[in-house]
matplotlib code that plots the C-alpha trace (Angstrom):
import matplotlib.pyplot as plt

x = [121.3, 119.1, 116.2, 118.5, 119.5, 116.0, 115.0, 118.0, 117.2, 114.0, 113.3, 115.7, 113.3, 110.5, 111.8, 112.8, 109.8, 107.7, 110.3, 109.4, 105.4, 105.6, 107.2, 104.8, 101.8, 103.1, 103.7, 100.1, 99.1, 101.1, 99.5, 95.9, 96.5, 97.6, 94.7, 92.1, 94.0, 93.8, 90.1, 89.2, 90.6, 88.4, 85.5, 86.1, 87.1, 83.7, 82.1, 83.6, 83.1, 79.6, 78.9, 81.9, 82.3, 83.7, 86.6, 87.6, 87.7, 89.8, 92.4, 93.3, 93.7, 96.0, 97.6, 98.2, 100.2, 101.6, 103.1, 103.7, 105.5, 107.7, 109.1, 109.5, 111.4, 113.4, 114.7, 115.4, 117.4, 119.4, 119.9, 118.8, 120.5, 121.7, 122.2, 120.0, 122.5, 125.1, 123.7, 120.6, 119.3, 120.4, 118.2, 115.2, 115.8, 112.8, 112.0, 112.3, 110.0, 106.7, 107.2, 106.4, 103.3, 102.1, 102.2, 101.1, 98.1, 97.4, 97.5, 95.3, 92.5, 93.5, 93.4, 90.2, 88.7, 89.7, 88.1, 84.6, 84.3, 86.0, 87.8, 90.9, 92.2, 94.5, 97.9, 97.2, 96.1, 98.7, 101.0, 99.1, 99.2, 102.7, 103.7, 101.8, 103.8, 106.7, 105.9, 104.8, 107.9, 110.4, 108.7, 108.8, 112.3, 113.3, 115.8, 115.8, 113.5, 116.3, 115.8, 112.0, 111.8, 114.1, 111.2, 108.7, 110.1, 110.2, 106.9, 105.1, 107.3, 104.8, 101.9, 101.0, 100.9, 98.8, 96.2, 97.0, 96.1, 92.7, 91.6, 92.8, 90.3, 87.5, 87.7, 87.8, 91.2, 93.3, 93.8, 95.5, 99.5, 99.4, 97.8, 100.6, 103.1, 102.0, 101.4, 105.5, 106.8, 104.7, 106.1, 110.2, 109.9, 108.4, 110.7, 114.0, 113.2, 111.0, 112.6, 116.4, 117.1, 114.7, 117.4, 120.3, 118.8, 117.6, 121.3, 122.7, 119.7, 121.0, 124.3, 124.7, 124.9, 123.1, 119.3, 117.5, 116.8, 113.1, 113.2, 115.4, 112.2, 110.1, 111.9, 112.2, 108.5, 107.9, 110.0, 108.2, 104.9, 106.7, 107.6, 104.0, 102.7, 105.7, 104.4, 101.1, 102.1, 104.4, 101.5, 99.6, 102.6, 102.8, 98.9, 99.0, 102.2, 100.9, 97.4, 99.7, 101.2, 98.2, 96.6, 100.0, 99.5, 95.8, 96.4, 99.3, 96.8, 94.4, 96.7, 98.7, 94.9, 93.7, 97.0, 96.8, 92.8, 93.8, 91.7, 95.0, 96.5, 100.3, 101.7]
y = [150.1, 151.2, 149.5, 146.2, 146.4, 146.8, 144.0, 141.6, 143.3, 142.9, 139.0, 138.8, 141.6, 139.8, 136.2, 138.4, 139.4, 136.2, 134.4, 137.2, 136.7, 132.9, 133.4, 136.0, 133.5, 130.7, 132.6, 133.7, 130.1, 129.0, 131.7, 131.2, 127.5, 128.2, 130.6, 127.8, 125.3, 127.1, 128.3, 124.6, 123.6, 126.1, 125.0, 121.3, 122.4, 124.1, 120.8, 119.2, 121.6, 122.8, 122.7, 125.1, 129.2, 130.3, 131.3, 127.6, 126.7, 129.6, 129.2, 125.7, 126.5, 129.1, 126.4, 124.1, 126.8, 127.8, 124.4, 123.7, 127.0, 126.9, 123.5, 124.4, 127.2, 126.0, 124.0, 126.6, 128.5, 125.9, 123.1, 124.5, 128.0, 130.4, 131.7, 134.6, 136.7, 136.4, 136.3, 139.1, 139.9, 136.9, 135.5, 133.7, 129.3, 127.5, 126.3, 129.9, 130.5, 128.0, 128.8, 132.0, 131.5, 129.1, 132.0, 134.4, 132.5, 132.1, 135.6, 136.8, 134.4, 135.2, 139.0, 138.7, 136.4, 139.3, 141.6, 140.1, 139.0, 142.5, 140.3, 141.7, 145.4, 147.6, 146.4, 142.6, 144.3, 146.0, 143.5, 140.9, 143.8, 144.2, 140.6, 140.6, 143.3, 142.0, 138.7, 140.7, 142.2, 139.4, 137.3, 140.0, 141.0, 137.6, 137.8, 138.8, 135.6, 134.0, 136.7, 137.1, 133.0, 133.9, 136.8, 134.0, 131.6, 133.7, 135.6, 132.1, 130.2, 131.3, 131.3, 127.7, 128.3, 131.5, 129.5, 126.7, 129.5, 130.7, 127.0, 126.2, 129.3, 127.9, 124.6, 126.0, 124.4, 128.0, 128.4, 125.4, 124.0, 123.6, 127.1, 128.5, 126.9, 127.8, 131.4, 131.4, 129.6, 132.2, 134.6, 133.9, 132.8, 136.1, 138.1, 135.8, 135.2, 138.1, 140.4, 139.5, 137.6, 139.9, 142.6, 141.1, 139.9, 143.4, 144.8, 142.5, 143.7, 147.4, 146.9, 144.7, 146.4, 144.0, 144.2, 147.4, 150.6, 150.2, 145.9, 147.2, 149.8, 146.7, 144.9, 148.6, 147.8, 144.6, 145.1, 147.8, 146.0, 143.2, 145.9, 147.2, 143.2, 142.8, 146.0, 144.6, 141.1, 142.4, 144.2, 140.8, 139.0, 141.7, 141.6, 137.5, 137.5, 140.1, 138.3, 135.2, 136.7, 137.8, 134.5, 133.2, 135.3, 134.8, 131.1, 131.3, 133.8, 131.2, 128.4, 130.6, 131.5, 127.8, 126.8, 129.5, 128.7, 124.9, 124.0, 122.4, 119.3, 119.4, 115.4]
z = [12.5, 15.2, 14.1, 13.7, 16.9, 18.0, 17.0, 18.2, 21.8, 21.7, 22.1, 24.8, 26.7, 25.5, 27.1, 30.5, 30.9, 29.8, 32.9, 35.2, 34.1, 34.7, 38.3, 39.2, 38.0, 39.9, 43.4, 43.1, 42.3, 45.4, 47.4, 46.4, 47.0, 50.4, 51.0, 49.8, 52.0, 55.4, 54.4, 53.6, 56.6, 58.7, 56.8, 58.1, 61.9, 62.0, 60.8, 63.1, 66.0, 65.6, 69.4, 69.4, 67.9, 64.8, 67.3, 68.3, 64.9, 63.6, 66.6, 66.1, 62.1, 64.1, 65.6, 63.1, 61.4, 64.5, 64.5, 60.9, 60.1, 63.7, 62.0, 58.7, 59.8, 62.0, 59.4, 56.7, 59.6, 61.4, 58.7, 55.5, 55.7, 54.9, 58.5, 58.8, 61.2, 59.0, 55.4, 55.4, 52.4, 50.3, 47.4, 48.4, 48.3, 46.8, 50.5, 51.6, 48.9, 49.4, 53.3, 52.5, 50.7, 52.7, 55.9, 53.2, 52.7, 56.1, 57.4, 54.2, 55.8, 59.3, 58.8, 56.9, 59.3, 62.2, 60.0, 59.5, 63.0, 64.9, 67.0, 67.0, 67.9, 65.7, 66.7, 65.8, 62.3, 61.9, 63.1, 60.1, 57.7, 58.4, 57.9, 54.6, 53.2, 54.3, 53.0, 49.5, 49.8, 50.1, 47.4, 44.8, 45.6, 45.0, 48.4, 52.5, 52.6, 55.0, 57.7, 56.9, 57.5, 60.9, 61.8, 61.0, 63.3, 66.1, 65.9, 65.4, 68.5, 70.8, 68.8, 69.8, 73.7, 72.9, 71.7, 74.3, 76.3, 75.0, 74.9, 78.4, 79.5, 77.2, 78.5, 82.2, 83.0, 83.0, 86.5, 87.4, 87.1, 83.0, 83.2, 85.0, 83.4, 79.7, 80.9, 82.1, 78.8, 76.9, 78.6, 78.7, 74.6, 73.9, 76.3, 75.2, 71.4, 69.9, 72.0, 73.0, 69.6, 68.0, 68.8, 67.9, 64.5, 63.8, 64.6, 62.1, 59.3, 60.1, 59.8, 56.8, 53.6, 51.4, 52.7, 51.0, 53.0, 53.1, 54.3, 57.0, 57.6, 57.6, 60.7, 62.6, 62.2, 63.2, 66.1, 67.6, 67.1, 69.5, 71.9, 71.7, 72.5, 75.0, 77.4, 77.4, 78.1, 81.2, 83.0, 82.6, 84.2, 86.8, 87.4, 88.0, 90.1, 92.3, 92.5, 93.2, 95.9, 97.6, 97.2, 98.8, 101.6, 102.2, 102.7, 105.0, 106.9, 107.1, 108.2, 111.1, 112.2, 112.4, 114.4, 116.8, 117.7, 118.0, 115.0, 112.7, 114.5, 114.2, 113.1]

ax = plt.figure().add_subplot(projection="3d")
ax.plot(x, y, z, "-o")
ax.set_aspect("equal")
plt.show()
């Protein structure tokens, strides 16, 4: 009898984990696909930029995903759904699922481009290593990719003005008006979105009973490694608006001194 029902069990096991084989094949297909893609896009950036670093060429494959995975998430979040501060830790959508391979892919390359080159310190590798795992973790689990996507949508909101940023300063064009101005939107999305939706989203992973213990470890994580960026990018802000100030203050110097030596004709 035992043996019998053995082997009426056993093809049904079998089949499982055949299904289970197949799907793990094909997310590493979609994965290596989107590693080859990003590294094949590199490839033709430096081609095309040979006057330019290995860096120019590896930020604006930064910001083409910056761009590409801000929309695609934003529309898994607000259109797609499920709503990630009310449904955490529901089953992964198909779109939920090539999203995340395509990011997976890119922050393999990314990391291992920060890695051969040194040109990042050990928070941004942890914060890529982090998002890997998470990414890892969400794919095999087969769910928690709706708040994953949401994490994903606000860590990559300001990744485009970052590099905006580092090209404005290349270029020579940072201190100016756009320079200002894409320093103060990097600024209030990271302080508003990362941080004060950051929260909230994180409240609503702790308290739901549906994510497991150690994804809900995963966002604790994340969100301290936003914290750790958001001190440093404060003491910037604080440096520049005090140098601002003084600047300010200089030239008003300057102008009271003119007028009162007769050199500034009043119209």
């Amino acid at each position: 009898m035992t043996q019998c029902c053995f082997l009426r069990v056993h093809p049904l096991f079998f089949w499982f984990w055949s299904f289970h084989h197949r799907m793990a094949l094909a997310l590493c297909l979609q994965v290596l696909c989107s590693l080859c893609g990003w590294l094949s896009l590199y490839i033709s950036f430096c081609h095309l930029n040979k006057h330019r670093s290995y860096e120019w060429s590896c930020r604006l494959v930064t910001f083409t995903h910056g761009v590409l995975s801000i929309g695609l998430s934003a529309y898994i979040g607000f259109i797609d759904g499920p709503w990630p501060f009310t449904h955490p830790g529901s089953p992964n959508t198909p779109l939920q699922v090539h999203v995340l391979c395509l990011t997976l892919g890119y922050f393999i390359f990314d990391l291992g481009w920060c890695v051969y080159f040194q040109s990042e310190g050990a928070l941004m590798l942890a914060h890529h290593t982090l998002s890997i795992l998470g990414i890892i973790m969400a794919l095999v689990l087969g769910e928690s990719g709706t708040e994953v996507n949401a994490v994903l949508f606000g860590s990559e909101l300001t990744n485009p003005l970052l590099q905006m940023r580092w090209f404005l300063r290349e270029t020579g064009h940072y201190h100016s008006f756009t320079g200002d101005v894409v320093d103060f939107l990097f600024v209030a999305l990271f302080t508003g979105v990362r941080i004060g939706v950051g929260a909230c989203l994180l409240f609503c992973e702790m308290v739901s009973p549906t994510p497991k213990w150690f994804v809900k470890a995963g966002g604790v994580a994340m969100y301290a490694v936003s914290w750790c960026f958001m001190f440093s990018i404060w003491r910037f802000a604080w440096r520049k608006s005090i140098k601002k100030y003084h600047a300010w203050r200089s030239r008003r110097s300057e102008e009271r001194q003119l007028k009162h030596n007769g050199h500034l004709k009043i119209h």
